[in-house]
N, C-alpha and C positions, 0 to 999 in steps of 0.2 A: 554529487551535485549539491552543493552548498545556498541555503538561497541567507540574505538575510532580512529583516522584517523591523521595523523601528517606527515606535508609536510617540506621539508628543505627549509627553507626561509634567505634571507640577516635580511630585515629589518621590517618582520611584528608585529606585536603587537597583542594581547599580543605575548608575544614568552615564552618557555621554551628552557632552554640551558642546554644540556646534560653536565651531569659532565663525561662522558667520554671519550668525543669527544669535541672541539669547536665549533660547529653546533648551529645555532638557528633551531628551529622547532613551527611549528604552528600547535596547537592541535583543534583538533576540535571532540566535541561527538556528535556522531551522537545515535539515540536511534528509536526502533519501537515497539511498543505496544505485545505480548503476544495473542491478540485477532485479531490483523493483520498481525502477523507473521503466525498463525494458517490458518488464512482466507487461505494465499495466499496459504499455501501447501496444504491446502481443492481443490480450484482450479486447480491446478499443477496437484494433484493425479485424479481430474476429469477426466483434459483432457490425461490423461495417457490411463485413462479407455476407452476414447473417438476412441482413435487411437488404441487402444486394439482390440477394437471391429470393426474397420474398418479395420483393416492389417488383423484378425479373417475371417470375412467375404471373403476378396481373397483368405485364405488358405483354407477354406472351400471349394470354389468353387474349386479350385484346387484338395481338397484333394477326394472329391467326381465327380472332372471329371473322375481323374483317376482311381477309383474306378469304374466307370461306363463304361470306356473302356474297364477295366480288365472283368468284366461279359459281355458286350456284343462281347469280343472277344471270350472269351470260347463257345458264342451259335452261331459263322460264321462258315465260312470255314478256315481251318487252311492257306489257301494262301492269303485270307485279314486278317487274324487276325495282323498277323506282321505291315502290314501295319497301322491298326487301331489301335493297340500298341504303335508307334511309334508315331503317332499325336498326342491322346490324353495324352499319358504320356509328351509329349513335355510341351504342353497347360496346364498340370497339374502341372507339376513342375513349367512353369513361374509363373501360377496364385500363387505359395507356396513362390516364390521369392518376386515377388510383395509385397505380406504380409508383410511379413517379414521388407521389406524396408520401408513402410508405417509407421509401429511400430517405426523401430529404427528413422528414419529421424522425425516421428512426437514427439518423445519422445525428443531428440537432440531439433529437434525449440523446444518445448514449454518450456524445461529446460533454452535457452539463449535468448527468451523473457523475462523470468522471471527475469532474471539475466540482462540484460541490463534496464528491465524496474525500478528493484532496485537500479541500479548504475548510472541511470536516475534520479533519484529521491533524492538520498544522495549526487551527485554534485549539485542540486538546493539547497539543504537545505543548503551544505558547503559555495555557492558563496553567499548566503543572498537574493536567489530569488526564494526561494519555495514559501509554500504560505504564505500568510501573518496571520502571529499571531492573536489572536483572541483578539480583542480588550478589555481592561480591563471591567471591570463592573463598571457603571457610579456610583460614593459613593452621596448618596444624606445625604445631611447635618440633624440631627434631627432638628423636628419642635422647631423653641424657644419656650420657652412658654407663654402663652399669658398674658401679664400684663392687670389687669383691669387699665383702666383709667379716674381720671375727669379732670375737666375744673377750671386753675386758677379763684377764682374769682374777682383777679385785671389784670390782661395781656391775659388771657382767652387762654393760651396756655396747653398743657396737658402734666398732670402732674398723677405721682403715685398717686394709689387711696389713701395709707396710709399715706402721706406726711402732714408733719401739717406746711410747708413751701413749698411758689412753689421756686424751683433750679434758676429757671430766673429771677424774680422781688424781692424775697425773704419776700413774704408779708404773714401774716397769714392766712393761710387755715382751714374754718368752718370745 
C-alpha cells in the first residue's frame, strides 16, 4: 500500500512542477507492508473488543441492578417499593451510562492512537530520520584462483609453473 504525500515547496529538490499551476511540490512515497497494515487493525479490533467487554461489564451490572430492584420491590411493602425503585433504577441506569461512555471514549482513544502513532511514523520516514535503512549486504569478491608457482632458477623469484621464461631476468626455465 503505496500512499503518496507532496508538500508545496520554493526550492526543494527533487521537485515536480505542476503543469497546472506554477507550484513546485515535493513528493514523497511513503509505503507500509500488507502484513503491517493487517497487524495493526488486528490490534485495533483487539482493543475494540477489550473495551467491549469492559463498558459490557458496567452495563451488566447496571442492567441486573435493576433487574434486582424490580423483584425485590414486588416481595416489600408497596410504601418502600417506590422508594427502593427509585435508588436502584438510579444506580442502574448510571452503571448503563458508564458503559456505554467506556465503549465510545475507549473506542475514540484507541482509533487516534493509532492514527497519531501512523502520522508519527510517516513524518520520521518523510524528514529522513526514521530508522536507518538496512545496511547493504557486504559483496565479498570471488576467490582468485590459485596459480601453482616455482622458483626462477636464475633470480629465484616466482614465477608461473608453465613459464619456460621467468618475466624478470628473462632466463631459461628447466
Amino acid at each position: 500500500m503505496n500512499t503518496v504525500f507532496c508538500d508545496e515547496l520554493d526550492d526543494w529538490s527533487p521537485s515536480y512542477k505542476s503543469p497546472a499551476i506554477n507550484l513546485y511540490f515535493r513528493c514523497i512515497e511513503m509505503s507500509m507492508p500488507w502484513g503491517t497494515a493487517f497487524k495493526r487493525a488486528f490490534i485495533y479490533v483487539l482493543w475494540l473488543i477489550v473495551w467491549g467487554i469492559i463498558g459490557g461489564i458496567f452495563i451488566g451490572v447496571g442492567v441486573f441492578s435493576m433487574a434486582g430492584t424490580f423483584v425485590s420491590s414486588m416481595m416489600t411493602s408497596p410504601e418502600t417499593a417506590g422508594a427502593m425503585l427509585l435508588g436502584g433504577s438510579a444506580f442502574g441506569i448510571a452503571m448503563i451510562f458508564i458503559g456505554y461512555v467506556i465503549i465510545a471514549l475507549g473506542s475514540v482513544a484507541t482509533f487516534i492512537r493509532l492514527i497519531y502513532s501512523l502520522s508519527y511514523e510517516a513524518s520520521l520516514q518523510a524528514s529522513g530520520r526514521g530508522p536507518p535503512p538496512a545496511p547493504p549486504l557486504p559483496v565479498t569478491p570471488p576467490p582468485a584462483p590459485t596459480q601453482q608457482v616455482k622458483y626462477c632458477a636464475n633470480c629465484a623469484k616466482g614465477i608461473p609453473m608453465l613459464a619456460k621464461y621467468c618475466p624478470y631476468c628473462q632466463a631459461v626455465q628447466p
